[in-house]
C-alpha positions in Angstrom: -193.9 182.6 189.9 -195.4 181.1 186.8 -193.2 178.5 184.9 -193.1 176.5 182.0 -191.4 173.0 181.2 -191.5 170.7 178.4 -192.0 167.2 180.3 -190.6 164.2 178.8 -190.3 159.8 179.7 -186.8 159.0 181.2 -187.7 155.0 180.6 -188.3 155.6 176.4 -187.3 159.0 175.6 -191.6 159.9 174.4 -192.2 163.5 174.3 -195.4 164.2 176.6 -195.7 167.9 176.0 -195.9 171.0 178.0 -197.1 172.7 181.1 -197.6 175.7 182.5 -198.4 176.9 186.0 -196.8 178.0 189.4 -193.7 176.5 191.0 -194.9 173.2 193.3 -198.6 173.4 192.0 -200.4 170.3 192.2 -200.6 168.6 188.8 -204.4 169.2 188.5 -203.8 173.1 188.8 -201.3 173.1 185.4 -202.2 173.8 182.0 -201.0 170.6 179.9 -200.3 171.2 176.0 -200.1 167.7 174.7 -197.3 167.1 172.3 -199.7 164.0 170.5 -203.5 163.8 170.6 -205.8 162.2 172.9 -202.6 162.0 175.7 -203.3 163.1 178.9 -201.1 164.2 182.3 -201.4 161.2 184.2 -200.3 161.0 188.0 -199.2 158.3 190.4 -200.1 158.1 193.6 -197.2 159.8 195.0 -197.7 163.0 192.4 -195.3 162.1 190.1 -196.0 162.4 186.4 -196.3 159.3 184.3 -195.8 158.7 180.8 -198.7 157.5 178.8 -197.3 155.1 176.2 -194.8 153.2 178.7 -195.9 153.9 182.3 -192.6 155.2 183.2 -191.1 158.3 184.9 -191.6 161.6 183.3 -189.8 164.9 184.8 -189.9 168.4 184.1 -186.9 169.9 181.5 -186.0 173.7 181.2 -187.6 174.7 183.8 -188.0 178.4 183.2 -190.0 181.4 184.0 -192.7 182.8 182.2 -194.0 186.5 181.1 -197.2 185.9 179.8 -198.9 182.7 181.0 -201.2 180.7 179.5 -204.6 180.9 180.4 -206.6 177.0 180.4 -209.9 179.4 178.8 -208.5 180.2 176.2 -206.4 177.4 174.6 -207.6 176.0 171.6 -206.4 172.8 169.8 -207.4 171.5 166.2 -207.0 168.6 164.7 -205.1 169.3 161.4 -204.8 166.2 159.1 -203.7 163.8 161.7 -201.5 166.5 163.6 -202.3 168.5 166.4 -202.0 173.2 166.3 -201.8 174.8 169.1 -202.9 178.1 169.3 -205.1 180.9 171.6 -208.7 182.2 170.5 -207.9 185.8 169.4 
């Protein structure tokens, strides 16, 4: 089953973004939609996500199932006067 959760810091509350993949995939397998630029899914040596700005704890919310998944070819991201549109090549 493919899901999707937003994933958020429980130390300072900073929106990480998005994922997308199967139920108990390893982090390198998920697609990652950033909520700001230039962040990335970072990992700690036990698996657990970390949360770029403060380092601290970041976990999974609404956790749900997904229809149509996201495929990682054909995400595209533009830079749009300082802000960041996410969208799919047609």
């Amino acid at each position: 089953m493919i899901v999707h959760a937003e994933l958020s810091c429980l130390t300072c509350g900073y929106d990480v973004g998005d994922v997308e993949g199967e139920r108990g995939a390893r982090p390198d397998t998920l697609v990652f939609l950033p909520v700001h630029q230039g962040d990335e899914l970072l990992v700690d040596e036990t698996g657990h996500f970390q949360c770029p700005r403060c380092g601290g704890r970041v976990l999974p919310q609404g956790v749900s199932p997904v229809k149509r998944p996201i495929d990682p070819k054909t995400v595209l991201e533009a830079n749009l006067e300082d802000a960041i549109a996410r969208g799919f090549v047609p």
